[in-house]
N, C-alpha and C positions, 0 to 999 in steps of 0.2 A: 504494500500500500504506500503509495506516492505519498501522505501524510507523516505515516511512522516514520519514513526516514526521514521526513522534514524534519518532525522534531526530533529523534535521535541526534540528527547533525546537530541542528544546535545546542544539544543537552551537553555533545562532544566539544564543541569550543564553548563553555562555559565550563565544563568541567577542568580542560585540559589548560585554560585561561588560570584558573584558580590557579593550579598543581603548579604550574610556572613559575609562576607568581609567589609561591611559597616558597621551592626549591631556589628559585633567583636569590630570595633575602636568606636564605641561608647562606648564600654563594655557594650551590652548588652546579655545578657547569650540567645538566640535564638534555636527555634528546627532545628536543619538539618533535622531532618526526615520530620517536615513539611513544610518546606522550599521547599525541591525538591519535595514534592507530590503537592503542591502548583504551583510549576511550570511545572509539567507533566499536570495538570489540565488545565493552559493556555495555552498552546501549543494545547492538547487536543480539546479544545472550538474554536479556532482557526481555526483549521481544520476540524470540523466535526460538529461544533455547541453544544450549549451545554449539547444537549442531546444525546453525546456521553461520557458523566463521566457518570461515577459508582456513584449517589448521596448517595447510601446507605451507600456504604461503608466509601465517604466523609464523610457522619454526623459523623462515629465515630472519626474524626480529632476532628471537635467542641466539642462535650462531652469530648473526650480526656484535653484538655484545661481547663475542669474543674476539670473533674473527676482525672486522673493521679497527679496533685501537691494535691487534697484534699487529698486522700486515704494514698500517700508519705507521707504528712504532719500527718497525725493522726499517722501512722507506725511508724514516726520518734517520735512522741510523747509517744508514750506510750515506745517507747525500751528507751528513753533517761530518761522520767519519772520513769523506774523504775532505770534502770543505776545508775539515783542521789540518787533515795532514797533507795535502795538496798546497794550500793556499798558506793557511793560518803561521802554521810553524814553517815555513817555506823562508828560503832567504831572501825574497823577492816578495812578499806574498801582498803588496799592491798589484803591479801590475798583472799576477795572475791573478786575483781577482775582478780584475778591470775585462783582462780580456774572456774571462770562465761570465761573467753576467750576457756578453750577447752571447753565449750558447744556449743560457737559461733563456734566455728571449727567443731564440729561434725555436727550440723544443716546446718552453711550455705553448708559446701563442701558437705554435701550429697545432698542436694536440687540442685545446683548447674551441679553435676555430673548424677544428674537423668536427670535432663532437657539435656542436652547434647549427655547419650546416647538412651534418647527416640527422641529426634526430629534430634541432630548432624548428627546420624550415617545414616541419612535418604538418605544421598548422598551415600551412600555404600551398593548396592543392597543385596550383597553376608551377609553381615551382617544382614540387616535385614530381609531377608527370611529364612537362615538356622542360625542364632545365638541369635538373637534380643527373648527375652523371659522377659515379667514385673516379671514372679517368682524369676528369678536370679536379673537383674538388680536393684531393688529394696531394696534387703537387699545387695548385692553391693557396692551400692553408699554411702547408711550410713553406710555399714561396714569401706569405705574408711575414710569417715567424721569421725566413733567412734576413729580410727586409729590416724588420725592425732590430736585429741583432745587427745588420749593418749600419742602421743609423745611431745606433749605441758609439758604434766605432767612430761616426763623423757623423754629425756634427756634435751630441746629447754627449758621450762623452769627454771626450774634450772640455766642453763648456763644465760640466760637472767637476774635471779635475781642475782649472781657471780659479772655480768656485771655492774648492775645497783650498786653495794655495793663499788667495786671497782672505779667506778666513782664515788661516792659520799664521797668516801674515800678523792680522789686524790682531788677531790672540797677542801674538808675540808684545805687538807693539804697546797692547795695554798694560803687558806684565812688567814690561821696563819702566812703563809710567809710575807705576806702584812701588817699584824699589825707588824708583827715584824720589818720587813723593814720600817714600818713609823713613827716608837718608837725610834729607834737608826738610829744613822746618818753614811752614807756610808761611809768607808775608801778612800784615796784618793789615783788615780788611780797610778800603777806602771807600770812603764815600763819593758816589758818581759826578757830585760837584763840586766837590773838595778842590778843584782849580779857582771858584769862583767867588769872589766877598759879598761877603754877607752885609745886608743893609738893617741896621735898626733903629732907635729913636733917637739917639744920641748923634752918631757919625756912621762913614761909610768906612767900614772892617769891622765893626762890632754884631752883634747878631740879637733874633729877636724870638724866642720858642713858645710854644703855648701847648700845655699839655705834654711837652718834652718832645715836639715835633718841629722842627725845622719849619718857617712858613715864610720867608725869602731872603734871595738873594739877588745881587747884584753880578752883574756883567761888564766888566769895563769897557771891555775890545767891542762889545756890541754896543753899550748904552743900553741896557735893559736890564728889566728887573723879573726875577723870575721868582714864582708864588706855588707852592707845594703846598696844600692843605691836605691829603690824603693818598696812601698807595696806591689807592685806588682809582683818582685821578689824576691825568698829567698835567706836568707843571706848565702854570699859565704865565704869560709871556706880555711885562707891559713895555711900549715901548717909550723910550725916555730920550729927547734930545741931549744930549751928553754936557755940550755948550751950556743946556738951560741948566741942565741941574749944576751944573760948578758955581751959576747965579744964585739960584733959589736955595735959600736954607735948610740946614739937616730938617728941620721939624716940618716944613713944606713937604718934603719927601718923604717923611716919616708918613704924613696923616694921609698921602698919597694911597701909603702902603696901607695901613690900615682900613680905607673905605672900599680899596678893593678887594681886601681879605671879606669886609663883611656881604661885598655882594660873589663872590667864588664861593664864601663858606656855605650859604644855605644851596648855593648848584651842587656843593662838592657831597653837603649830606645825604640830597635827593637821590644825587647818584649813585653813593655808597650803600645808601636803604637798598636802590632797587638791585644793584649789585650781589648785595649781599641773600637776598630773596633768589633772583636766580641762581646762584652758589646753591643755599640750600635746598632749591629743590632738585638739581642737579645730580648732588650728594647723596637726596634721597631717594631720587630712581639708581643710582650707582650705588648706593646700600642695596639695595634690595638684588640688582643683577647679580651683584657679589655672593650676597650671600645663596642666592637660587645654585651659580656657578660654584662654591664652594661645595653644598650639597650636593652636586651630581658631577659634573663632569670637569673640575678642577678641584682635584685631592691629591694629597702624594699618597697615592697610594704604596711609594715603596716602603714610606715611612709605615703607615697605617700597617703591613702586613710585616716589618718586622719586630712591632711591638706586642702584636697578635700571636706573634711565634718567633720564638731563640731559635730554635733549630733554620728557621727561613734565613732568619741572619747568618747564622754559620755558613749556612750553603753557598750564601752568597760573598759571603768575604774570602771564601776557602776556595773558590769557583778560577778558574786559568782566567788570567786576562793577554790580548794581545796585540797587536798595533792598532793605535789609536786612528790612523789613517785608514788604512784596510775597512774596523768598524765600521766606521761614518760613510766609504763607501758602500756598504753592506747595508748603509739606511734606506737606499734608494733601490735596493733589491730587495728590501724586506715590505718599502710600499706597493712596490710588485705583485709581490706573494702575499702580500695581504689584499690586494687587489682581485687574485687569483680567489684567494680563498671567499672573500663575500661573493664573488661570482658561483661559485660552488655552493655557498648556503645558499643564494636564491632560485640554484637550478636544482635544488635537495629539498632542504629543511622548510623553506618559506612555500614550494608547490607545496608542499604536504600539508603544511598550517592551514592554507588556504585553501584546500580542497574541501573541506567541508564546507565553506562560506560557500565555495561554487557549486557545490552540489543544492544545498538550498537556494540560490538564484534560477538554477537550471530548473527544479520542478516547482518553483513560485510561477516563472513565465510559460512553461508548457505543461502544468499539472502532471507528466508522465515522468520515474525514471531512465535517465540515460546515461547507463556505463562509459560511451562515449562522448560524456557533456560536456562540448567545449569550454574552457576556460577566458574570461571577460578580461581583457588588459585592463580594464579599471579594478577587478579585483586584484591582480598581479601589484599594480602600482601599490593600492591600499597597502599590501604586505611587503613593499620593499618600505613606504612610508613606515608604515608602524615598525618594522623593524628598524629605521634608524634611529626613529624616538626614545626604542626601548633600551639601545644601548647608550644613548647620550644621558637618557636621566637616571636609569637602573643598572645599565650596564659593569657600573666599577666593581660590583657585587664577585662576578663572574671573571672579569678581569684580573682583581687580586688573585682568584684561588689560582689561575688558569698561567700567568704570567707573571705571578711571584713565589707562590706556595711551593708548588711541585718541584720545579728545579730553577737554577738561575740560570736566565736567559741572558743573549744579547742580540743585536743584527743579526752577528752569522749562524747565532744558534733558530733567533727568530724566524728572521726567511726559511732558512733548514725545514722549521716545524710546517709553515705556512705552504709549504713549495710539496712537502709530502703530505698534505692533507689534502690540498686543492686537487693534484692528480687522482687521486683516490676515490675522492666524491663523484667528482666531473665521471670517471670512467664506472663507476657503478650506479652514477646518474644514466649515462647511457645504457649499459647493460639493463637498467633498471631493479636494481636491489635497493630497498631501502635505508641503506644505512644514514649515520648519524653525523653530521660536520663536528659538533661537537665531542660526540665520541672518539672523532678521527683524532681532531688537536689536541686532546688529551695524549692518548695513545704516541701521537710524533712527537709531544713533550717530553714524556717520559722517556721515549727512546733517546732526544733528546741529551738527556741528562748522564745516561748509560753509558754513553761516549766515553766518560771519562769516570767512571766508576757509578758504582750502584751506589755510592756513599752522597750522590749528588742528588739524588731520588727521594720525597720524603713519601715513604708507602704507605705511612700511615694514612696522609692525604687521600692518596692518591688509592687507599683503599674503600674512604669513606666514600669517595666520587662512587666509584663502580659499586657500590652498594647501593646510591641514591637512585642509579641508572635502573635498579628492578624493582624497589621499593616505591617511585613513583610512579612506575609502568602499572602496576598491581596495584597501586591506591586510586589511579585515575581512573584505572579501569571499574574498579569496585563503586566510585563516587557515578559515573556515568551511570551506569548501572540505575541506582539507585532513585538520582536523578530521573533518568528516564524515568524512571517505575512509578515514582511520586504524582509524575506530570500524566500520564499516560493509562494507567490505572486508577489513581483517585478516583472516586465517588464524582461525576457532575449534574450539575443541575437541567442539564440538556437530556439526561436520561432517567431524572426525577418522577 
């Protein structure tokens, strides 16, 4: 019944909404994809008993659990094991880094672009019945990948190392500034008109303050007299024939200064009020971004997670470090592979989230189910939206555990993780196995860390993760369930 599964699906994104939502605040890194097949499965059993799942196709959830973070993990082991000892400890290991990045551009974007237009363009009949051809697409896709690994070469890298030389320049140059500045001792400070005499009621070099504020001076070389009533305001400027005042008496010139202090002063206040008004309210929309940004998506989190855990800290102090150049090159290969990798949650984790949105769209507009029911770009967008939401305001939850807890990361280790999750997905996105983005970067972490001893690994972590992984499968599933039952069963008053 075209119904039931209406509201089953949405019993499942309410249910599997919640489960998230819990697991995030614990900061436990969880699959959405199995999450919601977990709760289409309760709903499912619910209404049909539960020899209405597909168990076949469940078991590959269970093996997934092991299999997807093992396979990640070795992936990640062997690209980061050679990484270090290719590149890292190499006696060169700049420029084989510079040059090992466009092979990773040639490899991943063709792989990448193959998967995309063998299965993507699957929604585009016209394409793949008169255009869709493996002869063409195939050197294609690496022709696109050789392409971009050659523009790596000229022009993007070049400019890149320019960049990196120029900042390490300008580094240099402040650090000299700093010994020097803390070698000699600073002049003492002047005041901006401290060239210029001061005019007050007696004679011209004497001076006249009110409230311990400077409020004018004289200019010889001009013949002017210049009046500071506030910071806030610039100093006003009277002009004075020079000839007359060597005639006119100090006290002429005095009451001069005085009547025009009293018509500057009430401008100078008005200005300062309204000055000081817009300040505060300024201030007070800049309090508040602050403090929004402070709670979600500007924290140290390295701080935060090594006062959460000694042992985090160890790992990370005890962790190899190695050219600082190399690093920072390995930033712009890890925006890469993290690039890679959000492309792989939204051709994974985010179809699947959104599959039940679309299946209740498809039988709201044709009352019929269809196994086949296309998928809405406006749903797609929704879930590439809402997931960027989720990571900017909740996200740091997931972050800590994932990129501090388990082992110390850097660039070469990060791209490492990102570069063997993304292939992973992508390719059993194609195959079509449902595995987990999340499960994978866990799993390439760890391996990650294994590199250079299991002493780098905290298991314990990393045992609670994989424990969260069947325990919310099995709660979500159980709430769906129930959910469903409540809604669907209850007593109503249409059958009174």
């Amino acid at each position: 019944m075209p119904e039931v599964v209406m509201l089953g699906m949405f019993t499942s994104l309410v249910s599997a909404s919640f489960m998230m939502m819990i697991a995030t605040y614990m900061g436990m890194p969880v699959s959405t994809t199995h999450t919601v097949i977990g709760c289409i499965i309760g709903f499912a059993s619910a209404a049909n008993g539960i020899q209405s799942v597909n168990w076949d196709e469940t078991k590959n959830i269970f093996i997934s659990w092991i299999a997807s973070p093992i396979l990640t993990g070795i992936a990640a082991f062997c690209i980061y094991g050679f990484i270090r000892h290719f590149i890292l400890m190499s006696e060169d290991p700049f420029n084989r880094g510079y040059y090992t990045f466009s092979f990773v551009l040639f490899a991943t974007i063709g792989v990448n672009l193959f998967f995309i237009l063998n299965k993507g363009t699957k929604n585009f009949e016209h394409f793949q019945e008169n255009v869709y051809d493996n002869r063409w697409v195939v050197p294609t896709s690496f022709g696109v990948g050789l392409l971009f690994g050659l523009i790596w070469l000229w022009p993007f890298g070049p400019w890149v190392k320019r960049r990196m030389e120029a900042k390490r320049a300008a580094t240099q140059h402040e650090t000299t500034d700093q010994i020097i500045q803390s070698s000699s001792p600073l002049p003492a400070a002047v005041h901006p008109l401290s060239s210029l005499h001061s005019i007050g009621s007696s004679s011209i070099g004497s001076h006249r303050e009110i409230q311990g504020e400077q409020i004018a001076e004289y200019d010889p070389e001009e013949g002017s007299i210049k009046l500071a009533m506030d910071r806030s305001v610039k100093s006003v400027k009277l002009i004075i024939d020079s000839e007359r005042m060597s005639e006119e008496s100090t006290e002429h010139a005095t009451n001069l200064i005085e009547d025009s202090i009293k018509s500057v002063k009430s401008l100078a206040q008005l200005i300062a009020e309204e000055t000081i008004t817009v300040k505060r309210r300024k201030a007070k929309k800049s309090r508040i971004l602050v403090r929004f940004a402070e709670a979600t998506f500007r924290q140290n989190l390295e701080e935060q997670s090594f006062q959460e855990s000694r042992t985090t800290q160890e790992i990370w102090q005890n962790s190899s470090q190695y050219d600082s150049d190399v690093e920072h090159l390995f930033t712009y290969v890890q925006v890469f592979t993290a690039s890679l990798s959000s492309f792989a949650h939204g051709a994974n984790d985010i179809a699947n989230a959104v599959a039940p949105l679309a299946a209740i769209i498809d039988i709201y507009q044709t009352g019929e189910i269809n196994p086949e029911a296309p998928v809405q770009r406006w749903i797609l967008a929704y879930g590439g939206v809402a997931l960027v939401l989720g990571l900017l305001l909740y996200g740091y939850k997931v972050i800590k555990t994932i990129g501090y807890k388990l082992t110390a990361l850097s660039p070469s280790r990060g791209s490492s993780a990102s570069l063997a999750a993304s292939l992973l997905v992508v390719t059993a996105s194609y195959i079509g196995i449902p595995v987990s983005t999340t499960q994978c970067i866990v799993g390439a972490v760890a391996g990650i860390g294994l590199v250079e001893g299991k002493k780098n690994v905290q298991w314990w972590q990393l045992l609670k993760v994989c424990i969260s992984w069947v325990v919310v499968f099995f709660v979500a599933c159980l709430i769906s369930a129930l959910l469903f039952s409540m809604c669907y069963y209850s007593p109503s008053m249409m059958t009174v």
